[in-house]
FIKEMAR-838008 format. One line per 5 residues: number of its first residue (from 1); their letters; for each residue x, y, z of C-alpha. Coordinates in Angstrom, 3 decimals. Layout:
NUM> A> X/Y/Z  ...
# end
This chain:
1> XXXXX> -3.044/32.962/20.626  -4.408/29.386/19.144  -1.715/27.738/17.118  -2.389/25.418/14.404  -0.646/22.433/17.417
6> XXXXX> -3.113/23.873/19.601  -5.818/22.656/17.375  -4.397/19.666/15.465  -2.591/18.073/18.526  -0.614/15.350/17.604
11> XXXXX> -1.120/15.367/13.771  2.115/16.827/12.907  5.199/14.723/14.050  7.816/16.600/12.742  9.792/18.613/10.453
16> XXXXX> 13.235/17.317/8.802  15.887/18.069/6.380  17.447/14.668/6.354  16.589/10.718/6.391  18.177/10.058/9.642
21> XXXXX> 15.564/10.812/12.063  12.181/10.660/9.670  13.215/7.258/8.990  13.378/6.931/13.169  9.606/8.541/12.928
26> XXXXX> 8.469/6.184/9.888  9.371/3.332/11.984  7.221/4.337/14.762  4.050/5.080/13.232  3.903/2.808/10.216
31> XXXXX> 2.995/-0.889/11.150  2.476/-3.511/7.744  2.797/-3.117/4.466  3.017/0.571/3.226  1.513/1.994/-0.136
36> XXXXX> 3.236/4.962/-1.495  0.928/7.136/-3.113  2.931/10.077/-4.461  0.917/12.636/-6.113  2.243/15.116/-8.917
41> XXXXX> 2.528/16.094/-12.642  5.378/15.496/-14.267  4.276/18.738/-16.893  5.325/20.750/-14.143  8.733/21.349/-12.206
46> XXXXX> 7.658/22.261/-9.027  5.131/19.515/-8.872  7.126/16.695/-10.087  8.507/15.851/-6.869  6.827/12.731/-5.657
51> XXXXX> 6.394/11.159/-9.083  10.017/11.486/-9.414  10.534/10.015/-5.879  7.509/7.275/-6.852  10.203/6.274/-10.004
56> XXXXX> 12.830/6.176/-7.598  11.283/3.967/-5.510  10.354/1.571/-8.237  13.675/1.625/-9.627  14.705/-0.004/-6.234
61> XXXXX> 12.803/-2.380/-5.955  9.423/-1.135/-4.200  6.414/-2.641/-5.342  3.416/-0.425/-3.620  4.077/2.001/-5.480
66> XXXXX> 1.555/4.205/-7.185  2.528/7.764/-9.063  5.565/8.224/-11.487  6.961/10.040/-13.574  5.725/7.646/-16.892
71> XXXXX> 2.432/7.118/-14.926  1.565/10.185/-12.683  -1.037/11.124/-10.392  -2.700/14.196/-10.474  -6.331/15.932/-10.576
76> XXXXX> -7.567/14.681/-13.957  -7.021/10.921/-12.206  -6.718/11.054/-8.737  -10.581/9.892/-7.884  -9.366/6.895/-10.423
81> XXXXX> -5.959/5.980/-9.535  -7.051/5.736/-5.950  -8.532/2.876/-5.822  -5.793/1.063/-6.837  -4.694/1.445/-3.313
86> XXXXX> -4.613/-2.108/-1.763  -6.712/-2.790/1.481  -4.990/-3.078/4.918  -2.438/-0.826/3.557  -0.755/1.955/5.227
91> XXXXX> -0.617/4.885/2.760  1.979/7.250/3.002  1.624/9.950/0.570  4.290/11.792/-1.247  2.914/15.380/-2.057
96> XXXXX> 5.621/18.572/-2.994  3.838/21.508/-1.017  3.895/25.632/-1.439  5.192/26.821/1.899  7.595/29.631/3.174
101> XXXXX> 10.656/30.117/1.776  12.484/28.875/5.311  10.811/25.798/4.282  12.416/25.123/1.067  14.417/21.375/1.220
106> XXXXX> 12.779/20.267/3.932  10.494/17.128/4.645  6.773/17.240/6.981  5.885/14.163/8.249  1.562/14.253/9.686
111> XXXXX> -0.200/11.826/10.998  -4.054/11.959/9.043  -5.400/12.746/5.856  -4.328/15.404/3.565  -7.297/17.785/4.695
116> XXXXX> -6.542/17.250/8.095  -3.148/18.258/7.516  -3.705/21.213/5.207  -5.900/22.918/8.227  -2.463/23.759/10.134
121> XXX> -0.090/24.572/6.855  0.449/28.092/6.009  0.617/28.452/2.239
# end
């Protein structure tokens, strides 16, 4: 049987429920300045994850910072807010996902874009 690794080698780099070792894994595969992009509506309380975490980044201090809860992201903008992205950035996005329920809490960290990740995640 052809898993979703199989086909996506190397995209996924792992699957956490705490800061200690994603912020190990961030280390190693982010180089520069990062942008965080973190997509959500804040009309909705399973989708206002990453804005929340975008205001909670701004409140200390991080100035990349693009999606919050006063100034969201989400599919009415996203096209727009986009390119507000600054060049030679690395983005790392900030998405809440649907996924199993032995899922719930825990953090995905993938290498890619968003549709090269989606390929391998079972909603």
């Amino acid at each position: 049987m052809v898993t979703s690794d199989d086909i996506h080698e190397g995209i996924r780099i792992g699957i956490y429920n705490g800061m200690g070792k994603l912020g190990e894994d961030l280390k190693k595969h982010v180089k520069g300045d990062i942008t965080f992009l973190c997509i959500g509506t804040d009309r909705s309380t399973g989708d206002c994850y990453a804005p929340m975490i975008g205001t909670i980044l701004e409140g200390k201090g991080y100035s990349n910072v693009i999606g919050t809860l006063d100034n969201p992201i989400h599919a009415l903008n996203l096209d727009k807010r986009i390119k507000e992205i600054p060049e030679g950035t690395t983005v790392l996005a900030i998405d809440a996902a649907l996924g199993s329920a032995k899922n719930v809490g825990k953090m995905t960290l993938n290498k890619g874009s968003y549709m090269q990740a989606r390929r391998w995640i079972k909603v």
